[in-house]
C-alpha positions, 0 to 999 in steps of 0.5 A: 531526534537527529533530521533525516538528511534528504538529497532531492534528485530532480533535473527541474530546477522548479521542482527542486526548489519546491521541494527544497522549500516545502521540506525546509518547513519540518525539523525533522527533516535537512535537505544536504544537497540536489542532484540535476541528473544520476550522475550528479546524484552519485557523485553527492550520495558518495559526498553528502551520504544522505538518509533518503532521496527523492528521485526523478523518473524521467531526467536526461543522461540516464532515467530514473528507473536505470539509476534506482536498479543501479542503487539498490543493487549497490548501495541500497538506500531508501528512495521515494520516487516523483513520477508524472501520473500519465499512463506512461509516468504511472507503469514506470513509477509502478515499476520503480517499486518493484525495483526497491522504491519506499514510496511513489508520488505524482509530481504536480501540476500547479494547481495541486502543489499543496496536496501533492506535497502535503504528506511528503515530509511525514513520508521522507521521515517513514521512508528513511526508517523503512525496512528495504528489501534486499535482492529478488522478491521470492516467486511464490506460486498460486495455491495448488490444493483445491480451493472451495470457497466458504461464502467469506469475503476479504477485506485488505488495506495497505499503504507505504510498501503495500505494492510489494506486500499486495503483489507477493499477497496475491502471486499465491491467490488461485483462479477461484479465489474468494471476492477481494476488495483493496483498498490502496493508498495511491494516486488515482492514475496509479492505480489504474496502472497498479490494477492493469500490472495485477491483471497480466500478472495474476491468476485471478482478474483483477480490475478497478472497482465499478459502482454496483458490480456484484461480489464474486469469487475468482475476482479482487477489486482494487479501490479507484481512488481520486474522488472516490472511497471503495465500500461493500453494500447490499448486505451478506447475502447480495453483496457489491461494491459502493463508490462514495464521492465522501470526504477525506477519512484520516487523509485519504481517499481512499480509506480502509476506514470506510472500506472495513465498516461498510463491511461491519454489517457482514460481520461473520462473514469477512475476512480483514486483512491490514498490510504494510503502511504508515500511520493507522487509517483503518485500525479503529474500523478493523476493531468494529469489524471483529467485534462483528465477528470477522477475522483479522489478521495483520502483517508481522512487523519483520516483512513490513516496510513501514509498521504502522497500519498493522501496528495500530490494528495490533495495538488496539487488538483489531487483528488476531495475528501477526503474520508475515508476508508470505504465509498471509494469502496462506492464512487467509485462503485457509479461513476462506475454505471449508469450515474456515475456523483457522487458527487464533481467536474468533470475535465470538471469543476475545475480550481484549480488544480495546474499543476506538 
């Protein structure tokens, strides 16, 4: 495979020699150039034409924010953003994904600069083979039919691009919607922000989960992450959220592999949602998960920025459907209503599914 060619724009010379020394390790990757600032950036894209940038938020001349607008309205590429993760570093790198950013990292502080860094190569390589969105996200508007709640329960994991695919997921939720719990691959002080952002934005509240807090209709809960995994206990009649001070799954903490088989217990009752993401953290969960009797469904591979999560869930047959973006909140509002039999196969019916 030829290496990804990677510009590093940065105004720290010890960040860019980090990052240029980390990445030099992998040979899918070749780091052609560094930019001290977006000018400089421009001038080396234009010289060096690399496959993907790893941008600064806050640098002199002009932020990072001003020159990703620019870029992905003129010469869209793909860009992981480094952003420090204070409340102010958090809302901004927040704002970099809605603006076109693949991806979203802290930048470190020095005693983390091994986790910081450890899946940043894997994510250049992804990001450089991500699908960008092209212009305004569509305005998608919160479900005007009446909505009567079934008694299911939703399930949603997401990663790389999932800020995107959660926020157009979400925009056509109504005020009464069905109790959601998300589990996003992202920094701690990012999703603070990520849950503040949903909350102005939304009609359902929306809020980081609590230990203990009751599963209830009109709310979505979004995992903390840091130190914790965001599970369901108190079985279907009782249900609330756990948060478990437990090891890495897959790599991550949070994972949707502990969120979807905490939830197996509930079977019939949950609905499991895999949106866009690299890699496959909670494929084999979702597959224990419809053995139990939920229904599934995943993302189509046309609105996804990196298919991997849902490719995996769709591969090891776990999700029933592939469904774009924007009809997912569609389907899931739809099994989450009335009788909420939908469309496509139940647990009760299938045989395909090839066991983890």
């Amino acid at each position: 495979m030829t290496p990804k060619r990677v510009l590093i724009v940065d105004d720290s010379p010890t960040i860019r020699a980090l990052l240029r020394n980390h990445l030099a390790q992998d040979p899918r990757l070749v780091v052609v150039g560094e930019a001290c600032d977006p000018f400089d950036a421009r001038e080396k894209i234009k010289a060096l034409l690399p496959d993907v940038l790893t941008l600064d938020v806050e640098m002199p001349r002009m932020n990072g924010l001003e020159f990703l607008e620019k870029l992905m309205r003129l010469r869209p590429m793909p860009v992981v953003m480094i952003s420090t993760e204070t409340q102010k570093g958090s809302a901004a790198a927040l704002e970099a994904l809605s603006l076109g950013a693949v991806e979203c990292i802290g930048k470190p502080s020095f005693d983390r600069l091994s986790d910081t860094f450890f899946n940043l190569p894997d994510l250049l390589v992804a990001a450089a083979n991500a699908r960008l969105r092209t212009g305004p996200r569509a305005q998608i508007s919160p479900s005007a039919t009446a909505f009567n709640w079934n008694g299911k329960y939703v399930l949603i994991g997401s990663s790389t691009g999932g800020v995107d695919a959660l926020e157009t997921f979400l925009s056509s939720y109504p005020r009464n919607c069905p109790p959601t719990l998300i589990t996003q691959h992202m920094p701690e002080g990012f999703l603070a922000s990520f849950a503040r952002r949903l909350e102005s934005k939304m009609q359902p509240h929306v809020a980081l989960a609590t230990e203990g807090a009751p599963l209830l209709p009109g709310n979505v809960y979004l995992a903390p992450g840091g130190e914790y995994h965001l599970a369901v206990a108190g079985g279907a009649d009782r249900p609330k959220c756990r948060l478990l001070n437990t090891e890495k799954r897959n790599g991550h903490r949070p994972s949707v592999e502990v969120l979807f088989d905490s939830a197996v217990p509930m079977g019939k009752r949950c609905v499991g949602v895999m949106l866009t993401g690299m890699g496959k953290d909670g494929a084999e969960a979702m597959v224990r998960l419809r053995q139990a009797g939920a229904r599934c469904l995943a993302q189509d591979e046309a609105s996804s920025v990196v298919f991997g999560m849902p490719r995996a869930a769709l591969e090891l047959g776990a999700a029933e459907q592939a469904v774009p973006i924007g009809q997912m909140a569609g389907k899931v509002l739809g099994l989450c209503s009335g009788s909420g039999s939908g469309s496509g196969s139940s647990a009760m019916k299938f045989s395909s599914v090839r066991r983890a």
